[in-house]
Backbone as ProteinMPNN parsed JSONL, in Angstrom:
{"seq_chain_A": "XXXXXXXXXXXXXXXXXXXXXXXXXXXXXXXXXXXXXXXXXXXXXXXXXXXXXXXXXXXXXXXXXXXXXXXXXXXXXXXXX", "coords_chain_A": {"N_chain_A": [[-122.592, -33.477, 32.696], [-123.635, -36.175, 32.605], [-125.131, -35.863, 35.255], [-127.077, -34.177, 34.087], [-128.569, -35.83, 32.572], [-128.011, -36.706, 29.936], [-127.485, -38.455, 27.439], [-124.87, -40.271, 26.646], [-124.262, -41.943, 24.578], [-125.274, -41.583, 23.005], [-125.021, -39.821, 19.402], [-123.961, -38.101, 17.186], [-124.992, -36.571, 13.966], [-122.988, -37.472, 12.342], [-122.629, -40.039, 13.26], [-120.675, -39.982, 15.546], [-119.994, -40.02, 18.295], [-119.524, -38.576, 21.69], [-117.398, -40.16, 22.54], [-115.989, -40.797, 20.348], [-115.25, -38.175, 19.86], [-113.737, -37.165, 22.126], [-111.362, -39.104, 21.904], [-110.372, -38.39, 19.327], [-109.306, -35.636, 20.535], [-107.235, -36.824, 22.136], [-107.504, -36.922, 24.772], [-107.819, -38.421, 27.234], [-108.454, -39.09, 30.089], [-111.162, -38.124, 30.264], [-112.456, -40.209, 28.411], [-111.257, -42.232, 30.453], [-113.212, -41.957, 32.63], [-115.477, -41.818, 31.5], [-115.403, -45.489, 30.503], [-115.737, -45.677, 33.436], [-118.971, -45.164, 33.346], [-120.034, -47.34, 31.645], [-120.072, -46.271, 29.065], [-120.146, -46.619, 25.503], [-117.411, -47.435, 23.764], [-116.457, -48.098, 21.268], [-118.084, -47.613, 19.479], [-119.291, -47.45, 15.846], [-118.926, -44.79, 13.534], [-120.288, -42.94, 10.683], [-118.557, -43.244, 8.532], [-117.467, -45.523, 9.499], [-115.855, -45.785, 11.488], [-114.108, -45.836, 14.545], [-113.84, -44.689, 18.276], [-110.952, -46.126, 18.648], [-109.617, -45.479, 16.109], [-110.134, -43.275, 15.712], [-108.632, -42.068, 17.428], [-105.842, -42.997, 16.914], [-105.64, -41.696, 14.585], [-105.436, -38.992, 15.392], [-102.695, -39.226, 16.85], [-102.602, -39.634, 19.607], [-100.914, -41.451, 21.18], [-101.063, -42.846, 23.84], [-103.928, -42.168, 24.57], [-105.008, -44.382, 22.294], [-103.641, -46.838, 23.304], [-105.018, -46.725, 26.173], [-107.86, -47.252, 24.905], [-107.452, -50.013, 23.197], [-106.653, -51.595, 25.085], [-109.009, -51.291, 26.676], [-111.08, -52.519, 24.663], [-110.047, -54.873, 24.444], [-110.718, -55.613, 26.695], [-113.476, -55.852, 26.957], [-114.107, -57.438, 25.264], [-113.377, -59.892, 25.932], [-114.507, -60.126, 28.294], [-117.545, -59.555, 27.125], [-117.232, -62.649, 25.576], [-116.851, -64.754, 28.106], [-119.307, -64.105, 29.326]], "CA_chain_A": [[-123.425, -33.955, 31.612], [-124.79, -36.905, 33.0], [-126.279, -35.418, 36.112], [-127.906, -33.284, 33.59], [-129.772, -36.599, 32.023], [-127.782, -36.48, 28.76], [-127.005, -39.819, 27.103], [-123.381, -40.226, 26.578], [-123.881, -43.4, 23.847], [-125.851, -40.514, 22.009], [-124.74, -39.913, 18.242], [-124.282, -37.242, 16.163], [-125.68, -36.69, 12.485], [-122.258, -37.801, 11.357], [-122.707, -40.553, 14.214], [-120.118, -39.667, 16.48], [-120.738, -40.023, 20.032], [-118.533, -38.061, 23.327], [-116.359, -40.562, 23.309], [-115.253, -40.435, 18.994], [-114.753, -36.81, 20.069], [-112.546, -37.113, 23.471], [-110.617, -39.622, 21.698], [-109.949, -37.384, 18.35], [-108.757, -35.018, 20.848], [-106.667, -37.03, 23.404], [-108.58, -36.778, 26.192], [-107.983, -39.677, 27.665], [-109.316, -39.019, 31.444], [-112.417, -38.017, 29.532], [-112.321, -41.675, 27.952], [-111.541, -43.752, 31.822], [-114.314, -41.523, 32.858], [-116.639, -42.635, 29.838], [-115.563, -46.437, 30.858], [-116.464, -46.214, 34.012], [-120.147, -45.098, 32.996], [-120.072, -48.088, 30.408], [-120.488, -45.795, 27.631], [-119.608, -47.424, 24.111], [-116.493, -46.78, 23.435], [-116.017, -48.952, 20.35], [-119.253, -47.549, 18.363], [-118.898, -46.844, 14.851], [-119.766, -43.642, 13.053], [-120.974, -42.981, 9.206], [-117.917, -43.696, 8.431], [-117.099, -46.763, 10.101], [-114.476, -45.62, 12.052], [-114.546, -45.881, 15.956], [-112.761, -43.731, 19.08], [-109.948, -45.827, 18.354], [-108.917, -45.053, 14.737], [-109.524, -41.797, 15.703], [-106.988, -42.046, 18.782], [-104.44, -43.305, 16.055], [-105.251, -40.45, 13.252], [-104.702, -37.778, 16.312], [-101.557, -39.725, 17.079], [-102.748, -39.768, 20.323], [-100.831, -42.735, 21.656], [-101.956, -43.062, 25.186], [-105.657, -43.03, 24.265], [-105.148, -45.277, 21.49], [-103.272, -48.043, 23.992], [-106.174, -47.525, 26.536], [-108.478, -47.904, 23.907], [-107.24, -50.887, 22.697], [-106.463, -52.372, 26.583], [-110.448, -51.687, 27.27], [-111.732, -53.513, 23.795], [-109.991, -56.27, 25.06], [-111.166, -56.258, 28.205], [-114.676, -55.847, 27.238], [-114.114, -58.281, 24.515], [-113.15, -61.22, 26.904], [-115.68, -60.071, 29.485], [-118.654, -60.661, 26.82], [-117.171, -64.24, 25.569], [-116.911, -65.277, 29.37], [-120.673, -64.424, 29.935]], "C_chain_A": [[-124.334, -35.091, 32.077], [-125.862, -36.354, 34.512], [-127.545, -34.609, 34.972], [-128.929, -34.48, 32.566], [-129.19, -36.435, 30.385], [-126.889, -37.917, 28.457], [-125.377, -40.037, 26.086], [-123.508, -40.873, 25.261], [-124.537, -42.314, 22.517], [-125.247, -40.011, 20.597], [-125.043, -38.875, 17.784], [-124.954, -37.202, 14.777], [-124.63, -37.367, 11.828], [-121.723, -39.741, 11.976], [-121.498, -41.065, 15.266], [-120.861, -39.63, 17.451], [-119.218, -39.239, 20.679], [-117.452, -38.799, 22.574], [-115.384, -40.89, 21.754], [-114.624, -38.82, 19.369], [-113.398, -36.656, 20.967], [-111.469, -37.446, 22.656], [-109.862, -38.671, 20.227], [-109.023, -36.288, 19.16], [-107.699, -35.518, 22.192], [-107.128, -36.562, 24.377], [-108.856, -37.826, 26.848], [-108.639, -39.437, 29.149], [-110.625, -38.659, 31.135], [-112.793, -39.403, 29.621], [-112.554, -42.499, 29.47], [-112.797, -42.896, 32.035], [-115.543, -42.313, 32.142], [-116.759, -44.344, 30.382], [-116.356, -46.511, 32.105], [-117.888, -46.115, 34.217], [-120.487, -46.451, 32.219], [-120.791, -47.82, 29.523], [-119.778, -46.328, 26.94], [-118.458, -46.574, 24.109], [-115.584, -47.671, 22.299], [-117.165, -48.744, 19.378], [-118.33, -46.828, 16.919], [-119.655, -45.429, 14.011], [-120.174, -43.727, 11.435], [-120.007, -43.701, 8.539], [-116.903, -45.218, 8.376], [-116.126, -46.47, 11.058], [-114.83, -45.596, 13.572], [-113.651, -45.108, 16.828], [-111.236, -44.164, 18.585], [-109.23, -45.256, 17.386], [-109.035, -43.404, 15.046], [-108.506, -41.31, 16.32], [-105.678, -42.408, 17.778], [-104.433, -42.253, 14.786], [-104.641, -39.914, 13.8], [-103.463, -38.248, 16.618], [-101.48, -39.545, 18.791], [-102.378, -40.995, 20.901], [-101.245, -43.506, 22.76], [-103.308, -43.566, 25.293], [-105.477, -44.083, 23.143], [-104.829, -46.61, 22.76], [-104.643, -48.234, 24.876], [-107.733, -48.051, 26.054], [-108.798, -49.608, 24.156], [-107.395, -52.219, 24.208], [-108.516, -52.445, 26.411], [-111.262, -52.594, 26.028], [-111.573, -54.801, 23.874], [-110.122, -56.918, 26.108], [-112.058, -56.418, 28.101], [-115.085, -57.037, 26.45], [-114.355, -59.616, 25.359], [-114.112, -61.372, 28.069], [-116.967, -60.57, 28.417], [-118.725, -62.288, 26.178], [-117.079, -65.15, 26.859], [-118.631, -65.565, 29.888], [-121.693, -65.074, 28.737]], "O_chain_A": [[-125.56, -35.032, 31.984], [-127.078, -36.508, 34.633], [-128.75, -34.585, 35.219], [-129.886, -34.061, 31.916], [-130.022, -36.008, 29.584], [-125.907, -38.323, 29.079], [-125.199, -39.853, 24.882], [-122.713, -40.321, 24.499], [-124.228, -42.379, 21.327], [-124.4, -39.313, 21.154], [-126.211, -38.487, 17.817], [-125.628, -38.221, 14.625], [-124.946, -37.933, 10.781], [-120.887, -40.473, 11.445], [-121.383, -42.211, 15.7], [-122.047, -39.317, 17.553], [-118.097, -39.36, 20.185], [-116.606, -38.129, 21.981], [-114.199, -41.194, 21.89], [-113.478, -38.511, 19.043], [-112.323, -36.172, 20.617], [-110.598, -36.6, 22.456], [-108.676, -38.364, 20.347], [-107.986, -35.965, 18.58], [-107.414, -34.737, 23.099], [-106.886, -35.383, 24.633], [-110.01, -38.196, 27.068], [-109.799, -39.84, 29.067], [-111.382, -39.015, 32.037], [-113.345, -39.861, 30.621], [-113.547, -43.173, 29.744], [-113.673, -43.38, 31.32], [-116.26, -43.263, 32.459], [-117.886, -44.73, 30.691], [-117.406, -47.153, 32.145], [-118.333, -46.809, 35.132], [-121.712, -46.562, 32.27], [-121.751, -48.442, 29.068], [-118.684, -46.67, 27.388], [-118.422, -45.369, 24.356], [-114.376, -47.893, 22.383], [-117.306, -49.575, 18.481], [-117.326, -46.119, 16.851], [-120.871, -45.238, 14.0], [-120.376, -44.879, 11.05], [-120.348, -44.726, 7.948], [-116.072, -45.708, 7.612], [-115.505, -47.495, 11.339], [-116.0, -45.293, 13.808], [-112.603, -44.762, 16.282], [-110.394, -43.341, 18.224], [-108.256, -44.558, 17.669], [-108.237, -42.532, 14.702], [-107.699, -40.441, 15.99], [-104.561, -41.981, 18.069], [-103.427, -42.021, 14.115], [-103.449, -39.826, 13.504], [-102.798, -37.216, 16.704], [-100.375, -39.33, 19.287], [-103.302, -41.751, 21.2], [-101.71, -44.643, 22.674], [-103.793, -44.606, 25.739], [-106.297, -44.949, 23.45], [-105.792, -47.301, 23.094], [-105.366, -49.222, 24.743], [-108.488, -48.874, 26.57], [-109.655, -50.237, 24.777], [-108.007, -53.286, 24.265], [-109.149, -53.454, 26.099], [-112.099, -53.394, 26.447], [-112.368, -55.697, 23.592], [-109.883, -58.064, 26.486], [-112.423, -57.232, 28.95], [-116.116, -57.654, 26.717], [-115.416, -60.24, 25.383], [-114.433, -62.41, 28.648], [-117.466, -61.68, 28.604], [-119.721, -63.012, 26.185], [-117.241, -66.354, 26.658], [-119.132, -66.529, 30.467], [-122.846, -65.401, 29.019]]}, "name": "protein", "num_of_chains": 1, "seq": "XXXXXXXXXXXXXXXXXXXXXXXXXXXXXXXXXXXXXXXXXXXXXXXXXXXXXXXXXXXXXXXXXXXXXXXXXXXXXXXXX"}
């Protein structure tokens, strides 16, 4: 996908992006993948809702934890700079 020039951070009509999707479906190696692009992975959709809440509807526990691990990593990385 990205060789092919296709913007990951990209939004659906319901504004889902990739990485609301992966995470709905546990897909977590999807997800580290996604990080290390630094695609959003904390956007919200029409809804409000973001990859994680969806990682915790699917009961996807795994992606929910690294979720949660990378919001607080990215968190502390932009109050540092």
């Amino acid at each position: 996908m990205v060789a092919s020039g296709i913007n990951l951070n990209q939004a659906d009509y319901d504004g889902r992006t990739p990485a609301h999707i992966a995470a709905s479906e546990g897909q977590l190696e999807c997800l580290k993948y996604f990080s290390t692009l630094k695609v959003s992975l904390d956007a919200k959709d029409r809804w409000g809702n973001t990859p994680l809440d969806d990682a915790k509807r699917g009961l996807h526990s795994k992606t929910e934890e690294f979720l949660h691990k990378t919001q607080v990593t990215r968190t502390k990385s932009r109050l540092q700079h």
